[in-house]
C-alpha positions as CSV (number, residue, x, y, z in Angstrom):
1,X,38.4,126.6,14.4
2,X,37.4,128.6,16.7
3,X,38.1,127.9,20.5
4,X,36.2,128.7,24.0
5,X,37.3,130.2,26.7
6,X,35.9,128.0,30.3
7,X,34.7,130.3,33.2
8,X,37.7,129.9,35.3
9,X,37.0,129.0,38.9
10,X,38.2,131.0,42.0
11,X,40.5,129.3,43.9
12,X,39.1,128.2,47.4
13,X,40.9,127.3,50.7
14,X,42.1,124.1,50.8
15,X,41.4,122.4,54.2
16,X,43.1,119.2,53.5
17,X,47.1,120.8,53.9
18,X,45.7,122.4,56.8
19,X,44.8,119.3,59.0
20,X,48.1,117.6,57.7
21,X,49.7,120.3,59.3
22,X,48.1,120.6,62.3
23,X,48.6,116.3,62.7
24,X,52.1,116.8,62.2
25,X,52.4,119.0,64.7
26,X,50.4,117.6,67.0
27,X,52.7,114.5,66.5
28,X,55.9,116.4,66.6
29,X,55.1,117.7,70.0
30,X,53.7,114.6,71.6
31,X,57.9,112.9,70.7
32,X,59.0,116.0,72.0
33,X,57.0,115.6,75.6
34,X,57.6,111.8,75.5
35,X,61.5,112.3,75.5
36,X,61.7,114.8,78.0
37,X,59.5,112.7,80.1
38,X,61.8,109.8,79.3
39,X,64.7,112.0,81.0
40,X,63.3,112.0,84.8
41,X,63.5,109.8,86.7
42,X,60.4,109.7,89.1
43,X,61.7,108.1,91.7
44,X,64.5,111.3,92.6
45,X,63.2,113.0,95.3
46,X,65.0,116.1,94.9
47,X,66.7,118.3,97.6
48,X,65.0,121.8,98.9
49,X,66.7,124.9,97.8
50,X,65.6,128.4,99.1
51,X,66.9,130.1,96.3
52,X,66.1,128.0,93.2
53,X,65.0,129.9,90.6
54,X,63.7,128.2,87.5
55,X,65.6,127.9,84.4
56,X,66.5,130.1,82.2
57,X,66.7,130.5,78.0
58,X,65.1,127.6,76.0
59,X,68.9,125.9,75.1
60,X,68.4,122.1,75.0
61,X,69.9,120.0,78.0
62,X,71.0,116.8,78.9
63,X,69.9,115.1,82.5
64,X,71.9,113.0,84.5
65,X,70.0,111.7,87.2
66,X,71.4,110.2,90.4
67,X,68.7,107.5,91.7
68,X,69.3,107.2,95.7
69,X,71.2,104.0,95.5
70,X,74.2,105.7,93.5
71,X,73.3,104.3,90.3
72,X,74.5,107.3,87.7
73,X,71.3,107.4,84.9
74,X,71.7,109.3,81.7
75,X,69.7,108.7,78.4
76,X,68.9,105.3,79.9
77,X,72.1,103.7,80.5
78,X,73.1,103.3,83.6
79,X,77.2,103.9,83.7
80,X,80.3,104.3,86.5
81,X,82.0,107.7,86.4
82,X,85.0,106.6,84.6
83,X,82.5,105.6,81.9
84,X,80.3,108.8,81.4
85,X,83.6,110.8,81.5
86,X,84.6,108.6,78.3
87,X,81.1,108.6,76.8
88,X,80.5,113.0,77.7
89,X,84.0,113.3,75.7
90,X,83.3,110.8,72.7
91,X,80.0,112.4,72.0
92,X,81.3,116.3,72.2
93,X,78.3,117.3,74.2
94,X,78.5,120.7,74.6
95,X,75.4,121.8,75.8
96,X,74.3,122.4,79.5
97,X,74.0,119.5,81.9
98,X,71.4,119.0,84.6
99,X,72.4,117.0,87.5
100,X,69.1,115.8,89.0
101,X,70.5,114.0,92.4
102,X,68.3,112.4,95.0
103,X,68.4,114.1,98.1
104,X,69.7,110.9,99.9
105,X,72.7,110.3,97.5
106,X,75.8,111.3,99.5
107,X,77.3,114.8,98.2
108,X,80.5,112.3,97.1
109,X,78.3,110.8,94.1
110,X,77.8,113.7,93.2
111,X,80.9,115.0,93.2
112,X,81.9,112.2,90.5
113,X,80.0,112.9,88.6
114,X,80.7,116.8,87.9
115,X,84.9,114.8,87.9
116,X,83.3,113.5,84.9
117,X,81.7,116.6,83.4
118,X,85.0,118.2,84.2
119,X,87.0,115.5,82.3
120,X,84.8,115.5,79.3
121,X,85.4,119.9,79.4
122,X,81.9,120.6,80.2
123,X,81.4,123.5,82.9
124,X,78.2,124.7,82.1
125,X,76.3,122.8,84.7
126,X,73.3,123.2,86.9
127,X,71.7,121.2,89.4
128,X,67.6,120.3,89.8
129,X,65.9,121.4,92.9
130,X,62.7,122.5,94.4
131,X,61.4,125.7,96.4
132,X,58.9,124.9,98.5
133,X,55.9,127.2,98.3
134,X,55.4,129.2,101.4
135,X,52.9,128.4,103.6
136,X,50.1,130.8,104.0
């Protein structure tokens, strides 16, 4: 018996594992925007700073926004100090904290809430601002 060899085929590119990866990333980056978006709070108008600079390294963050009624905002709870000291502490968050505080909330609110950072043992903590651009 007496067997034939086929004419093997070259192998072509295959566009198919392409486009799924390109839709998976596409899809991976649109979560990534929606959650950061979900973070800020439009309504904080934030305070002026001369010196701002913007930040630094690409280390992830957690936001706590201050609305301008006091209301304390983080991951879309809304809690008292005593209450994010407890929750910062349970959840061993040890990455760096962005306080984004309206620029009406009185500096006392604020100061709570870095009592809570502090309680939990989290020091590495920035604030959000703005530098105006200067006027040509």
């Amino acid at each position: 018996m007496r067997f034939t060899k086929r004419a093997q085929e070259e192998p072509g590119f295959q566009m198919a594992p392409m486009i799924d990866c390109v839709f998976l990333l596409l899809i991976y980056f649109m979560c990534v925007s929606s959650f950061h978006q979900l973070e800020s709070i439009e309504s904080i108008q934030l305070p002026v700073a001369d010196q701002s600079r913007a930040a630094e390294g690409a280390e992830p963050r957690l936001s706590i926004n201050i609305k301008p009624d006091g209301a304390i905002v983080m991951n879309q709870g809304i809690y008292e100090p005593e209450q994010l000291a407890d929750v910062l502490s349970k959840t061993g968050i040890k990455q760096t904290i962005v306080i984004r505080a309206d620029k009406a909330v009185p500096h006392s609110r604020v100061l709570d809430v870095l009592s809570a950072c502090a309680a939990a043992g989290i020091w590495d903590i920035s604030f959000a601002t703005y530098q105006e651009e200067p006027r040509k």
